[in-house]
N, C-alpha and C positions, 0 to 999 in steps of 0.2 A: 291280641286275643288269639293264643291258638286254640287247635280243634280241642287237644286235649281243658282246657279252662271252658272254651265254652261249652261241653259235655259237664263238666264238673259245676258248672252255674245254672246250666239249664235246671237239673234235677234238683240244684234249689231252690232255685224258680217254680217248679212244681209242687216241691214240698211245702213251699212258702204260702202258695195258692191253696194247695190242698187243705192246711193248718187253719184258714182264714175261713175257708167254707165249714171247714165241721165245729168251728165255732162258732156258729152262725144260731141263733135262738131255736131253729126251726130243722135244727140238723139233727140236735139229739133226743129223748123225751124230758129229760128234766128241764125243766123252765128256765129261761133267763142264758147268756151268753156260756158254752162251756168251756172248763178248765183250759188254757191256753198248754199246758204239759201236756195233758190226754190227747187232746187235738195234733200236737206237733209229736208225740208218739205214734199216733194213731196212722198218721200223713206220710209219718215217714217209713214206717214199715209196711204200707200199701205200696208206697212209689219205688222203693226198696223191694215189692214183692216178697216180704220175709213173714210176714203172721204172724206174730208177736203182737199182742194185747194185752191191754193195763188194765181193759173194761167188755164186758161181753158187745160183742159187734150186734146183733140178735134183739136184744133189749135194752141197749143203753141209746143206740144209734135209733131215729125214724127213717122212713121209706128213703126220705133224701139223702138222710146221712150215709144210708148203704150205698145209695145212687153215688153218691159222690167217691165212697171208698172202691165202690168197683170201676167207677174211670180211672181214679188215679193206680189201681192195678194194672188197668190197660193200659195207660200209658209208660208205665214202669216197666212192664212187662217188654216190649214190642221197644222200649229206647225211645229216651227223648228226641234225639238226632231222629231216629228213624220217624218220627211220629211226625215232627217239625216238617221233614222234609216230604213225606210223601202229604201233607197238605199244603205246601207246596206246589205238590203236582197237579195236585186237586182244583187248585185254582187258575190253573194252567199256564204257569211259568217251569220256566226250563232251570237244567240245573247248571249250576256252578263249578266252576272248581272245587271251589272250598267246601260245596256240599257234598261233593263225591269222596274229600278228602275224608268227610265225617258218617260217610256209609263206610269208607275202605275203615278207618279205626274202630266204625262199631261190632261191623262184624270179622275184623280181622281176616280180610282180603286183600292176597297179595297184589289185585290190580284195582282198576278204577272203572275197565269195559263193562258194561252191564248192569252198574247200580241201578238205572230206572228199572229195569227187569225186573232186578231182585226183590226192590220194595213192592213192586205188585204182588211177584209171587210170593213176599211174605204177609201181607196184608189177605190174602186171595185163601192162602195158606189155615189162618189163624183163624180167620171169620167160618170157615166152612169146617173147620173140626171145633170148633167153639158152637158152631150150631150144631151139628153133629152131637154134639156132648150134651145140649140144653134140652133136645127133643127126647134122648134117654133117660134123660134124669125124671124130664118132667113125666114120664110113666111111671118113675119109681115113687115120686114124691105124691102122686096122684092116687098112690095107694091109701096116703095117712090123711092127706091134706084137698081143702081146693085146688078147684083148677087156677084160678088167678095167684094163690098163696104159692101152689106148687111148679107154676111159671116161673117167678118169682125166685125160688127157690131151687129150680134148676138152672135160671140162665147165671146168677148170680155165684154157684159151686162149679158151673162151667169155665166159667170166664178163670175165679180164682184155679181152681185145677190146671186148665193147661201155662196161664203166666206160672205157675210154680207158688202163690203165694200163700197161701193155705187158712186162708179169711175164709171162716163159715158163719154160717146165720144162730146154726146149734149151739147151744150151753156147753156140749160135749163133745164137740168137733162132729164126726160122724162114726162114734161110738154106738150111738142107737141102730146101725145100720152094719154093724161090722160082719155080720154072717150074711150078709145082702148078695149074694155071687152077680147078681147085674149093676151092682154100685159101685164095688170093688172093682168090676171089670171096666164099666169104663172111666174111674177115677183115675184109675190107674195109668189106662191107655192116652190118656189127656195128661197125666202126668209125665210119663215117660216120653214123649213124643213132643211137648212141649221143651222140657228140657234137652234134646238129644241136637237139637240144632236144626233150624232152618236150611240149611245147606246140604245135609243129610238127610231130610225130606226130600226136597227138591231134586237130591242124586236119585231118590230111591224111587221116587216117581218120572223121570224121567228111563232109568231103564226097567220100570215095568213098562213105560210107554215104547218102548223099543222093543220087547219080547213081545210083547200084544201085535207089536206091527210083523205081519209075515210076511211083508214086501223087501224088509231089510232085512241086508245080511252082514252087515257093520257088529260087531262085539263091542257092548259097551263094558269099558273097563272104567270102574270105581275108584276115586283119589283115595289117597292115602288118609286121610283125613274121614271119611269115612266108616275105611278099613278100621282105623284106631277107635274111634268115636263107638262104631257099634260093639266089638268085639269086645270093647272095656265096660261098656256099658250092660251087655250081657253077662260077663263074667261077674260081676258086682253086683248087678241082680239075684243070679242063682246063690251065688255064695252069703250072701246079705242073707237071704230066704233060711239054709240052712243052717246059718250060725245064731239067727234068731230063733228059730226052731228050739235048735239043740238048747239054748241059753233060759230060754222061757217055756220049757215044755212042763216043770214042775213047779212053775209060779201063776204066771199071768194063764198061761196056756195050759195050765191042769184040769181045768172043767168043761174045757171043748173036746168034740168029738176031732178023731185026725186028719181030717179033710176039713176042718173047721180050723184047724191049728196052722194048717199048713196055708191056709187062705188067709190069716191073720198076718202069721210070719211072711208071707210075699208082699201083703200092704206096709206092715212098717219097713220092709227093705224097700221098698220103691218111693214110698212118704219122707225117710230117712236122705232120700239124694234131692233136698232142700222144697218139697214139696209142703212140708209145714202138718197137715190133716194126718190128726193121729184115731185109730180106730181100739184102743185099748188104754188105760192110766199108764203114764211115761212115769207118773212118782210110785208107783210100785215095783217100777223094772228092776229089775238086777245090777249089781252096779258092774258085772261086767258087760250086758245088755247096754247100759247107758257109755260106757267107755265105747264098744264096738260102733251104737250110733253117732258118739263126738267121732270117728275116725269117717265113716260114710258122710257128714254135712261136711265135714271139713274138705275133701273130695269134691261132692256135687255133682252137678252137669255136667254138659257139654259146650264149645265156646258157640256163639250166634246165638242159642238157646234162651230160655225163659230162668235157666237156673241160675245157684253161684254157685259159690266153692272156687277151690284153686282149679276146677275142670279134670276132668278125664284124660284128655291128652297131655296135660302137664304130667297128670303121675304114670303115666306109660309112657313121656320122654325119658322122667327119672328110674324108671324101671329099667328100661331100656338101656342107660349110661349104666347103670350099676352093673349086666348083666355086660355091658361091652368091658366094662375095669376085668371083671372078674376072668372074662375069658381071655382076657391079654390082648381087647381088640384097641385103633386107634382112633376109628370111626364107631357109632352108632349107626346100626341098619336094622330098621323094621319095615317086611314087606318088602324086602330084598331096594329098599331105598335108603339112601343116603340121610341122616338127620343133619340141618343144618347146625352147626356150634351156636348159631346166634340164637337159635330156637332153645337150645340147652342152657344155654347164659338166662334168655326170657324166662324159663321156668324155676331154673333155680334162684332167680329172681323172686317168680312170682311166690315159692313155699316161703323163702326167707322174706321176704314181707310181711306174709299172712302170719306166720307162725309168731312175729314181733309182736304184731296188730294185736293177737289173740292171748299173747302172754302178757302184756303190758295194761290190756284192760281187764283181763281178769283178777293179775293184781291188785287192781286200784278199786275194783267191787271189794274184794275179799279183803282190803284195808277197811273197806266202808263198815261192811258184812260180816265179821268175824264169826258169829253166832249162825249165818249159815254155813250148809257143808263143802267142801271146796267142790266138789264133784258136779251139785247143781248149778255154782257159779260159773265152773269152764263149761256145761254143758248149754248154758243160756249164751254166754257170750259166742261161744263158736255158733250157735242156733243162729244168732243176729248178725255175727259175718260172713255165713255162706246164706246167712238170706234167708234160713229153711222157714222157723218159725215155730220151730217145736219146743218144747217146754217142760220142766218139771213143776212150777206150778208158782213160782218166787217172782213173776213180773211185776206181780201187783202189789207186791211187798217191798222191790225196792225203793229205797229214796229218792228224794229227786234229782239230785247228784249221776247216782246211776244209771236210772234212767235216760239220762244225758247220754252219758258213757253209753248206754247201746244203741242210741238212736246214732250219734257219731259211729260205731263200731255198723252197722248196717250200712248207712253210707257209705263209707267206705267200703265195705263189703259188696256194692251194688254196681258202687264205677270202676273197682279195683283201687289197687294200692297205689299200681305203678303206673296207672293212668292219672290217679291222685298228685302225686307224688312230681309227674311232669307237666301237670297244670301250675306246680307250685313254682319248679326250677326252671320251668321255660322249654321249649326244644332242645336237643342235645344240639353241639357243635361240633363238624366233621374237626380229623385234625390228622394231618401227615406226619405227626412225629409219631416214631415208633422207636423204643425202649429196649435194649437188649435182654433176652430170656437169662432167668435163672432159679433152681431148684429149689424147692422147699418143702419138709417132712410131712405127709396126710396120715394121718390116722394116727 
C-alpha cells in the first residue's frame, strides 16, 4: 500500500461515505431513499471540490443534506491525508513515518521537518479566514434574510468559497448579488487566498511578522515558489479581468454601468481559477468568453491550495523552458534560480496527462451527445477536471453514462493524474543503467 494508493482510496472512501449519507431518507426533501447517481454525483463533486450539480443544492437537499455536503467540502478541500492525519494528532499520537511521507506528497514538500507545524498552521489558517468570511457574509445575508437562515447561509458560502468548491444554497449561484461590492470582495478574497496555497500564506505572514517586529534586523527573503505562485497569480487575475471586459462588454455586460462591468469581469476572472460561483449566465457568454474560461480552469490554482488545474507553477515552468529554447539558453532560470530538469519532466508530465484526460472524455460525451455543441461539452468536462464547477447549463441533461464520465473526470482531476496513475503502477524503481544520447527532429 503506498502513499500514493492510499491517498487514492482514501477519497474513495470519502466519496463512498459521502454517497451513502445523501441517500439517506432524511438527507433530501423528496421522500423515500434518493437516487444512488444524484447522491454519488453530488458526493463526488463536494469531495472533488468542483460544484457541479445534477439538482439544485438549495431545494433539493434538507438542512442535513447541506450539512453533510459542506463536511465533505471540508474534507476535500483541506486532503484526506491531511484531515486523517491532523486527527491524529488530536487524539494525541504522534506521527509516523509513513504519515510525514503523506504530508510531504500532499503538499509537495521537498522535506519531512515540520509536518506537525504545518498541519496546525493549516488548520489554524483555514478556520480563521473561514470565520472571517462567515461573519461578513452573515451581514450581507442579514440584509434579505433571518438571522438563523442568514448564519446559515454565510457559514455555508464561507466554507465553499475559500475550499474552491463553488456549492451554493441559491437557484442562481450568486447572480442576485452580483453588484454586491461587500460579497464580491470578500468572495473573492476567500477565493483567491484559498487557492494560492497554504505555504504562501504562511510565507506571507510570517514576514509581515518580521517587518512588524522592530527588534529584528534579519531580511526575510521569500522562496522561489512563492515568488512564482503570486506573481502568476496576479498576472492572471488582471489579465482574466480585462479580456473578460473587452469579450463581454456588448453582451452580458451592455446594461451595466462601468464600474459595474468592471466588478463583474474581476469576479468571473477570479470564479474562473476553479472557484465554480458564477455571478452572471455562463450560457449566454460569448464563445470566445467561454474558450478564454476553458484556458483559465484548465490553469487553476496553486499547488498545497484549495484549487485544481494543472496549477500555476506548472505553466510558468513551461513558460519559463519555452522562453530558455528560444533564447538559446541550456538551463531554465526564474528569479535568477536554477529550475530543476525533473521539475520540467513533472510538468510536462502533468499538461500531457491532463490534456489526454480532457480530450479522451470529451470525446466519449460528444459520442454520447451529438445533438449537443462541442463547446459546452469541452467546457463542462474541463469544469470537472480542474475541479471549478462552472457550467453552461447541460449537467442535468446528461445521461447517465456521462455522468459517470465526469464524476471519474473530477476525480481524477482532484488527486491528479500522475498521482493516479502511480497508485496504479506502484513506485517508480531506481536503476543504474544509463543509455547513450542521441538526436532527434522537434518541431
Amino acid at each position: 500500500m503506498t502513499i500514493a494508493r492510499t491517498i487514492c482510496l482514501g477519497f474513495l472512501a470519502v466519496i463512498a461515505v459521502g454517497t451513502l449519507l445523501l441517500s439517506l431518507p432524511f438527507s433530501s426533501v423528496e421522500p423515500g431513499w434518493s437516487s444512488f447517481t444524484t447522491a454519488l454525483f453530488t458526493s463526488t463533486s463536494a469531495v472533488c471540490v468542483t460544484g457541479l450539480i445534477v439538482v439544485d443544492t438549495g431545494s433539493y437537499y434538507t438542512f442535513w443534506g447541506q450539512l453533510f455536503i459542506l463536511c465533505l467540502i471540508q474534507v476535500g478541500g483541506l486532503g484526506y491525508m491531511t484531515t486523517t492525519t491532523f486527527l491524529i494528532l488530536l487524539i494525541g499520537r504522534k506521527f509516523d513515518f509513513r504519515e510525514k511521507l503523506a504530508i510531504k506528497e500532499s503538499f509537495d514538500r521537498p522535506f519531512l521537518h515540520g509536518s506537525k507545524n504545518l498541519l496546525k498552521s493549516v488548520f489554524a489558517t483555514t478556520i480563521a479566514l473561514e470565520t472571517l468570511g462567515s461573519i461578513v457574509l452573515f451581514f450581507i445575508f442579514q440584509q434579505d434574510y433571518g438571522n438563523r437562515e442568514s448564519l446559515w447561509l454565510a457559514v455555508f458560502h464561507s466554507i465553499s468559497a475559500w475550499n474552491n468548491a463553488g456549492f451554493s444554497l441559491f437557484a442562481d449561484s450568486l447572480t442576485g448579488y452580483q453588484t454586491s461590492i461587500p460579497l464580491n470582495t470578500i468572495i473573492c478574497f476567500l477565493i483567491v487566498f484559498g487557492g494560492i496555497g497554504y505555504q504562501v500564506i504562511i510565507e506571507f505572514y510570517l514576514w509581515l511578522k518580521e517587518k512588524l517586529d522592530t527588534s529584528s534586523k534579519r531580511e526575510y527573503r521569500f522562496s522561489l515558489n512563492f515568488k512564482v505562485v503570486t506573481s502568476t497569480t496576479i498576472f492572471l487575475l488582471i489579465f482574466g479581468t480585462v479580456a473578460f471586459f473587452v469579450t463581454e462588454y456588448n453582451n452580458l455586460l451592455a446594461e451595466y454601468s462601468l464600474n459595474q462591468k468592471i466588478l463583474l469581469a474581476w469576479f468571473q476572472s477570479v470564479t474562473t481559477r476553479t472557484a465554480g460561483f458564477n455571478s452572471v449566465d455562463l450560457g449566454a457568454m460569448t464563445i470566445a468568453s467561454l474558450f478564454l474560461t476553458i484556458g483559465f480552469m484548465f490553469v487553476g490554482g496553486s499547488p498545497s491550495g484549495t484549487a485544481g488545474g494543472i496549477k500555476t507553477t506548472t505553466l510558468r515552468i513551461l513558460y519559463e523552458s519555452t522562453k530558455a529554447v528560444l533564447q538559446g539558453k541550456q538551463e531554465v532560470i526564474t528569479y535568477e534560480r536554477e529550475v530543476p530538469p525533473s521539475l520540467i519532466l513533472k510538468a510536462m508530465a502533468v499538461v500531457f496527462g491532463s490534456t489526454i484526460t480532457v480530450l479522451v472524455v470529451t470525446f466519449s460525451i460528444s459520442f454520447l451527445h451529438s445533438n449537443f455543441n462541442f463547446i459546452n461539452i469541452f467546457f463542462e468536462v474541463v469544469s470537472a477536471f480542474a475541479t471549478v464547477g462552472l457550467s453552461t447549463g447541460i449537467t442535468s441533461d446528461l445521461s447517465q453514462l456521462a455522468q459517470l464520465l465526469i464524476i471519474l473526470t473530477m476525480y481524477l482531476g482532484r488527486v491528479g493524474v500522475l498521482l493516479f496513475m502511480s497508485a496504479i503502477l506502484g513506485d517508480p524503481r531506481p536503476t543504474r543503467i544509463h543509455y547513450p544520447e542521441e538526436n532527434l527532429l522537434i518541431g
